[in-house]
C-alpha positions, 0 to 999 in steps of 0.5 A: 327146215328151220322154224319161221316166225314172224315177230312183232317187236320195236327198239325202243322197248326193253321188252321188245329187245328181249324178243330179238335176243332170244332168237339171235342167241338160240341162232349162236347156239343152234345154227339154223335153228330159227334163222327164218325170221320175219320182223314187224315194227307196229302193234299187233291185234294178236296180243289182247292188249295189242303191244310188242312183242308177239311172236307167231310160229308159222309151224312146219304143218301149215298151222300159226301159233301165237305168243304175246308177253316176252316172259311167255315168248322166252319159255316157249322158245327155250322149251322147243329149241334149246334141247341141250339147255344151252340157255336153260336148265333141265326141267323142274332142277332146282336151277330151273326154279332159280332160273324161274324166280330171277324172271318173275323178279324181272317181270314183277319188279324191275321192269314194272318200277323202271317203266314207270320212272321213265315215264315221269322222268321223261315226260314234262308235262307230268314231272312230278317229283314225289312219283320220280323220286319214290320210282327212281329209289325202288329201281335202286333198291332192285338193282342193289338186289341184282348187285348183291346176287351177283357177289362172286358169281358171273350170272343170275341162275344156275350152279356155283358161279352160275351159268348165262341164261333166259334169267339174264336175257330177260333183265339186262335190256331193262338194265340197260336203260339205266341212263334213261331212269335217271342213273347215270352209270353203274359204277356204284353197282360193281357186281351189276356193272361186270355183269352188264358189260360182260354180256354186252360183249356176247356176239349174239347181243351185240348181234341183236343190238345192231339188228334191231328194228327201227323205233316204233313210230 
């Protein structure tokens, strides 16, 4: 019997996106594999800070377990149904660490910066242009970061060229709110720019994009 979750998530968000990439990736590599699931779009008391996503595993022995943060939700689905690390690497190689530190990087610096240069860029009442500014330098800074990585590899972690992995799933939807930032396009980013277009053409993200719920109201 395939897995059941419910999740708690919102097109609207970067991390939200994450959630429903995950699972339309793990069901491109492992059919069936967590194909029942259920989409909610509103905040969720099962997360202590009560934002998407949140995830709830309704597990084959009738018990419930929850998870909340996105980088917590992709390392537990990855732990539990992606044995043949189609979307990994083998626990504690070196590829893993690698895999690791590109998350945290996310998690820690670019989603931190861009969400916050969004929210002055976007907002008129509180258009303050040293914040702006000072935001929209450090999110280039990051994206020259990720640019210079990807210098003759195709992805973020894994050997020689790399391989597709949690650590590209949890950067490229905040990537791709570049415009809303304030970048117009990528194209000063070559590197960053084939990485984006290469992923967006995956059946599984063009799969999560169009099936993503509606906006959170």
């Amino acid at each position: 019997m395939a897995p059941k979750f419910t999740v708690y998530t919102a097109s609207d968000s970067p991390n939200g996106l994450k959630a429903t990439l995950i699972f339309e990736e793990l069901k491109a590599a492992y059919p069936n594999s967590v194909s029942d699931l259920e989409y909610e779009v509103r905040t969720v008391d099962i997360n202590p800070s009560g934002r998407i996503p949140a995830v709830v595993h309704h597990r084959p022995d009738g018990t419930d377990f929850a998870v909340w943060e996105p980088t917590a939700i992709l390392h537990y689905l990855i732990q539990r149904f992606d044995p043949e690390y189609k979307l990994s690497f083998p626990y504690q190689s070196e590829f893993e660490s690698d895999s690791l530190q590109w998350t945290v990087f996310t998690h820690g610096g670019v989603a931190p910066v861009q969400g916050l240069v969004k929210y002055f860029f976007n907002n008129p009442e509180e258009k303050v242009p040293s914040a702006i500014n000072r935001y929209l330098n450090e999110t280039k800074r990051v994206y020259n970061i990720l640019d210079t990585r990807l210098t003759g590899r195709e992805y973020l972690a894994g050997p020689s060229k790399g391989t597709y992995s949690i650590a590209d799933i949890n950067v490229f939807p905040w990537v791709g709110i570049h415009e809303v930032v304030g970048i117009k396009n990528l194209d000063e980013y070559t590197n960053l720019k084939r990485w984006f277009d290469a992923i967006s053409g995956r059946p599984a993200v063009e799969a999560a994009t169009q099936s993503h719920p509606p906006k959170s109201k």
